[in-house]
C-alpha positions as CSV (number, residue, x, y, z in Angstrom):
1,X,0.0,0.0,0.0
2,X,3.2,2.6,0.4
3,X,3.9,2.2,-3.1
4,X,0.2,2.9,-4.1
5,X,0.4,6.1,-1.6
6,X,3.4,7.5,-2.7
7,X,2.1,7.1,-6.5
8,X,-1.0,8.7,-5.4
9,X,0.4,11.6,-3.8
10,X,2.9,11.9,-6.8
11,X,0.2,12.2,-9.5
12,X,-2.1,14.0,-7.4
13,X,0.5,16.7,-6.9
14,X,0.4,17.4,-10.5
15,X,-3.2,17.9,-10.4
16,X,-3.3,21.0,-7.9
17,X,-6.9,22.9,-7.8
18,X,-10.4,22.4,-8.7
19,X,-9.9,23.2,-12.6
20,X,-7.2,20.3,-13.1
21,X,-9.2,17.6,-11.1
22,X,-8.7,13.5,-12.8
23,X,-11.4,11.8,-12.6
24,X,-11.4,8.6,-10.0
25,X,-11.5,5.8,-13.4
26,X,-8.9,7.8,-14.9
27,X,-6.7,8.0,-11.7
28,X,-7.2,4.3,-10.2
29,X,-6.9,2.8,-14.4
30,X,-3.2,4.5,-13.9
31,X,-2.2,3.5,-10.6
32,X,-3.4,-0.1,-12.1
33,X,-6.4,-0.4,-8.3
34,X,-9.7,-1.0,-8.2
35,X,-12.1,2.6,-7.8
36,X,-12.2,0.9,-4.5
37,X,-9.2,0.8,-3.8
38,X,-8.2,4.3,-4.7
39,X,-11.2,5.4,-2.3
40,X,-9.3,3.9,-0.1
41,X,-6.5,5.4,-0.6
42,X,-7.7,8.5,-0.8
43,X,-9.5,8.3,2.8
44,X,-6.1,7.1,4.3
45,X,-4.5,10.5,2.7
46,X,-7.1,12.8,4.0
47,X,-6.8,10.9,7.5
48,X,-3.1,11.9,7.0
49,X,-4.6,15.4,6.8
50,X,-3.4,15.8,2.8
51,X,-5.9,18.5,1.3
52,X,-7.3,15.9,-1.2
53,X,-10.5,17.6,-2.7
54,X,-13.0,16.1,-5.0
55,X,-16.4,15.7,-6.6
56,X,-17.5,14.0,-8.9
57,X,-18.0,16.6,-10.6
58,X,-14.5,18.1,-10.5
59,X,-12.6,15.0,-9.6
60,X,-9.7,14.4,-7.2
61,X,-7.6,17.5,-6.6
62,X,-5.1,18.6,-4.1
63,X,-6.8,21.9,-2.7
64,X,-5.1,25.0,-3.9
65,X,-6.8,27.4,-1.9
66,X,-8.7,27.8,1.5
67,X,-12.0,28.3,-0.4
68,X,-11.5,25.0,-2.3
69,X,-10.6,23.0,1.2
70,X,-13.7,24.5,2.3
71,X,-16.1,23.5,-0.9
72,X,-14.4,19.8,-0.1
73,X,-15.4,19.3,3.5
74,X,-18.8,21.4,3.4
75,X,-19.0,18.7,0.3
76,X,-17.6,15.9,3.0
77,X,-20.4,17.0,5.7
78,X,-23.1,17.0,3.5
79,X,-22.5,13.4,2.6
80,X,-22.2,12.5,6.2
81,X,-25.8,14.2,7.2
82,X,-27.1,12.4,4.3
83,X,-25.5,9.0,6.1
84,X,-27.1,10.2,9.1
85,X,-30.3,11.1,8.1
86,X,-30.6,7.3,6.9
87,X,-29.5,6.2,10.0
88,X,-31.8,8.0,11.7
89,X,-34.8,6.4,9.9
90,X,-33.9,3.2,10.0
91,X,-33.8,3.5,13.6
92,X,-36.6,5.3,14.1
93,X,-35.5,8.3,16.3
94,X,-35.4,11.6,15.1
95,X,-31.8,12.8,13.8
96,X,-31.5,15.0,16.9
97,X,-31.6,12.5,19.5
98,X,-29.3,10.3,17.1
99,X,-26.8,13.2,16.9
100,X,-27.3,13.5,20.6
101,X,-25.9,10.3,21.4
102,X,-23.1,10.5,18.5
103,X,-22.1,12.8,21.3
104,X,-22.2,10.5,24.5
105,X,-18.8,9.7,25.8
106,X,-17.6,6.1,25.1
């Protein structure tokens, strides 16, 4: 997987802001991984706090610019509440009380 990262982070560095963003087939058909597997990848970066941005409509990006971090994790947070919201409903308690015990010390 550290050849993989070190690849990643390699290309990615040559595609720096939202307007030169590669698509995630393009970018895991040249690593030679699975979408997958460069999702993967990508989460393992981000947990390594490395500003990777993406879409799908702009692709995977190393953020440029506070503004573009930003559009990435308000992006990131959105997809989370979605995740949430489901949760919620399947469980049957309203997202409040849900979020409430997201909160409960463990």
């Amino acid at each position: 997987m550290t050849t993989t990262r070190d690849q990643l982070i390699s290309v990615l560095c040559s595609h720096t802001g939202r307007d030169r963003g590669v698509g995630a087939r393009t970018l895991a058909m040249h690593l030679d991984i699975n979408e997958r597997q460069l999702r993967l990848a990508i989460s393992a970066l981000r947990e390594d706090g490395i500003a990777v941005c993406g879409t799908p409509s702009t692709g995977y990006y190393i953020a440029q610019t506070a503004e573009e971090l930003d559009e990435c994790c308000a992006f990131l947070r959105s997809r989370a509440m979605h995740s949430l919201v489901i949760e919620s409903r399947l469980r049957q308690i309203p997202l409040p009380d849900l979020i409430g015990q997201l909160r409960l010390p463990t």
